[in-house]
SEKOL-359296 format. One record per atom (N, C-alpha, C): y, z, x; residue number from 0. Coordinates in steps of 0.02 Angstrom, whole numbers, plus 32768, in hexadecimal, padded with zeros to 4 digits. Atoms other than C-alpha are relative to their C-alpha. Example, Ala and Ser with C-alpha at 12.3 -4.5 7.8 and 13.67 -1.06 7.14 Angstrom:
# residues 2
   north     up   east   seq
    7FC5   8000   802D     0
    7F1F   8186   8267     0
    803C   8000   802D     0
    7FC5   7FFD   7FD6     1
    7FCB   8165   82AC     1
    8037   8025   7FD9     1
END
This chain:
# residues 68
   north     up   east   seq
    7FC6   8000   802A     0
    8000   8000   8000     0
    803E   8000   802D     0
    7FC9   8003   7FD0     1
    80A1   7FD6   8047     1
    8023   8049   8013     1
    7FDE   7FD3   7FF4     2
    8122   8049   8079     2
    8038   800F   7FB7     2
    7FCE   8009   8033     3
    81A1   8032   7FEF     3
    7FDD   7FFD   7FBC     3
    8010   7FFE   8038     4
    8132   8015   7F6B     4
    7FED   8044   7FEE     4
    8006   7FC3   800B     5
    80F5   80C7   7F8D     5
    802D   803F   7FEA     5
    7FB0   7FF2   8021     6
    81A3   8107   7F88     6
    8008   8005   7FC4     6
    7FEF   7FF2   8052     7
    81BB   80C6   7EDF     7
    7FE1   802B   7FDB     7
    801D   7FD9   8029     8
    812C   80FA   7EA2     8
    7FEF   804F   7FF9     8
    7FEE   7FBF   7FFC     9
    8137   81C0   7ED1     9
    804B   8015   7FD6     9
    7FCA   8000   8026    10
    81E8   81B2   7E9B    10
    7FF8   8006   7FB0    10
    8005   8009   8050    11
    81A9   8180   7DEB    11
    7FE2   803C   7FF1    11
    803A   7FCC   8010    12
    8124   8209   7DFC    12
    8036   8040   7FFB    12
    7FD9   7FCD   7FE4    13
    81AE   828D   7E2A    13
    8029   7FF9   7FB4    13
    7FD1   8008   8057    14
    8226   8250   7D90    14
    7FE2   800D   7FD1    14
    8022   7FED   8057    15
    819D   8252   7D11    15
    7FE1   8039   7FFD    15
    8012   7FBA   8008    16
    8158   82FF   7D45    16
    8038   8034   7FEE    16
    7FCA   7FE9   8005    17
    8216   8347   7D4C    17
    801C   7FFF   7FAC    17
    7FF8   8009   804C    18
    8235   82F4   7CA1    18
    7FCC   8035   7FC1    18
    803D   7FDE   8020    19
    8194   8347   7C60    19
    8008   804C   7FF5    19
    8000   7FC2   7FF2    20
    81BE   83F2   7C9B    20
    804B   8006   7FD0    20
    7FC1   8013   8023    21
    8277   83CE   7C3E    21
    7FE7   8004   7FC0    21
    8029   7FFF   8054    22
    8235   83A7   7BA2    22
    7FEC   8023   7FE0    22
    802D   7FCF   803F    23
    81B7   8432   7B7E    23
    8029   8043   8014    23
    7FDF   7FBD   800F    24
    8241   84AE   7BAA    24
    8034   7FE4   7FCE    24
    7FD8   802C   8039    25
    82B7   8446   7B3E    25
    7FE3   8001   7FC3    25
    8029   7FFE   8037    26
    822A   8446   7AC3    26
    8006   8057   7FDA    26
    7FF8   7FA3   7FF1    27
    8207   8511   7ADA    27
    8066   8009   7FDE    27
    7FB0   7FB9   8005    28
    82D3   852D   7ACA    28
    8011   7FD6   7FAC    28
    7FC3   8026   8037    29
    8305   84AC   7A44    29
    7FC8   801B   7FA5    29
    802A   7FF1   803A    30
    8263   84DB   79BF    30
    7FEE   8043   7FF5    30
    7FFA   7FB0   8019    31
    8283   8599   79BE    31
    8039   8006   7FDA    31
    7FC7   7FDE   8034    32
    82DF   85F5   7942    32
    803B   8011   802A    32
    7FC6   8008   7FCE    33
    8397   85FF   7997    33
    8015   8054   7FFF    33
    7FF5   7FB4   7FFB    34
    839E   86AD   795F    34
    7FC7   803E   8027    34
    8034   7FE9   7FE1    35
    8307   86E3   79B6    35
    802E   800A   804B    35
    7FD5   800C   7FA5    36
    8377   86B2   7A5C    36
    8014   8031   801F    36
    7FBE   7FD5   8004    37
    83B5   8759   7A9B    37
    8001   7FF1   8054    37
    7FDC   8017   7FAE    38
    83F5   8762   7B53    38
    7FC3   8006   8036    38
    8035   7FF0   7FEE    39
    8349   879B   7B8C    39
    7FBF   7FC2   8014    39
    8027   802E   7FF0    40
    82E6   8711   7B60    40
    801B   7FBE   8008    40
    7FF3   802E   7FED    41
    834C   868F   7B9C    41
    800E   8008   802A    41
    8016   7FDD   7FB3    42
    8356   86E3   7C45    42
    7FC0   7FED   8003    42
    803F   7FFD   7FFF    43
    82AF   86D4   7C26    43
    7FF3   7FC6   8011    43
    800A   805F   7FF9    44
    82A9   8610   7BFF    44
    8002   7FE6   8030    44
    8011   8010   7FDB    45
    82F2   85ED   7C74    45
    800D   8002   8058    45
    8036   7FEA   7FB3    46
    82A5   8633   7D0D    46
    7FC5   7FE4   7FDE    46
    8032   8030   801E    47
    8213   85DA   7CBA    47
    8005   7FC9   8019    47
    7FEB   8051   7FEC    48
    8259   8536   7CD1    48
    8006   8015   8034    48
    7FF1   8009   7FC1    49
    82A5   8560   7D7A    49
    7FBE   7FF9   8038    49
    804D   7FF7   7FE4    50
    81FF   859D   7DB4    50
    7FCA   7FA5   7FFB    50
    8034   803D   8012    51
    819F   851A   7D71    51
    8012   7FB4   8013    51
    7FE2   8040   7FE7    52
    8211   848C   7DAA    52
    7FEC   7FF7   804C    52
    8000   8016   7FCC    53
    8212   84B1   7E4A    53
    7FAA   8012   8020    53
    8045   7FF3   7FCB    54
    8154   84DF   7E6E    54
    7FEA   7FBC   7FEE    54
    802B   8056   8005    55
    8136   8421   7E14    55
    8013   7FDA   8030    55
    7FF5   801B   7FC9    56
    8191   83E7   7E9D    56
    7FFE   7FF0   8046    56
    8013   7FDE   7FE0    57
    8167   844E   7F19    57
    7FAE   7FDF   8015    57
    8042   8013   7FFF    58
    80A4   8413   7EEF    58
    8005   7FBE   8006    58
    7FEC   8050   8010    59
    80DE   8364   7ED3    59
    8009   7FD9   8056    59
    7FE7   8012   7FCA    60
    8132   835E   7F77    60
    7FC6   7FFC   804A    60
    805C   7FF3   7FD4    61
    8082   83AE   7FD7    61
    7FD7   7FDE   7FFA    61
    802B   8033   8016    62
    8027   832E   7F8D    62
    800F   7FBE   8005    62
    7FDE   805A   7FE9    63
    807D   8286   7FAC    63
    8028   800D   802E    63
    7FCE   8017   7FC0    64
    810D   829A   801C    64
    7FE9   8008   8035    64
    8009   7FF6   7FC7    65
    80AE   82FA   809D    65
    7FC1   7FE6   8011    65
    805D   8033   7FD5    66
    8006   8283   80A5    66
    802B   7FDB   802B    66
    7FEA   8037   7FD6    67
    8015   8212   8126    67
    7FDF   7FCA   8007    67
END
């Protein structure tokens, strides 16, 4: 596989896992009751997301960027 085509295609892999992780906290925040929300559990949220963003990337990155 070339050089560049690999590129893209991690790139795509990286966007559509990032998007993914977006979404089901987007999902999670937007399909709860708004009054449920108190300051607690959206501290909560998101460190959820933060967490979870960056270990998909984190794993993402261990797994393609650093093969050789």
């Amino acid at each position: 596989m070339h050089d560049n085509e690999r590129k893209r295609l991690v790139n795509i892999i990286l966007t559509l896992a990032n998007l993914l992780v977006l979404s089901n906290f987007l999902m999670f925040r937007f399909a709860s009751d708004p009054n449920r929300w108190t300051l607690n559990l959206t501290i909560i949220s998101w460190t959820i997301f933060v967490v979870a963003l960056v270990s998909v990337n984190a794993w993402l990155y261990f797994s393609y960027y650093k093969k050789n």
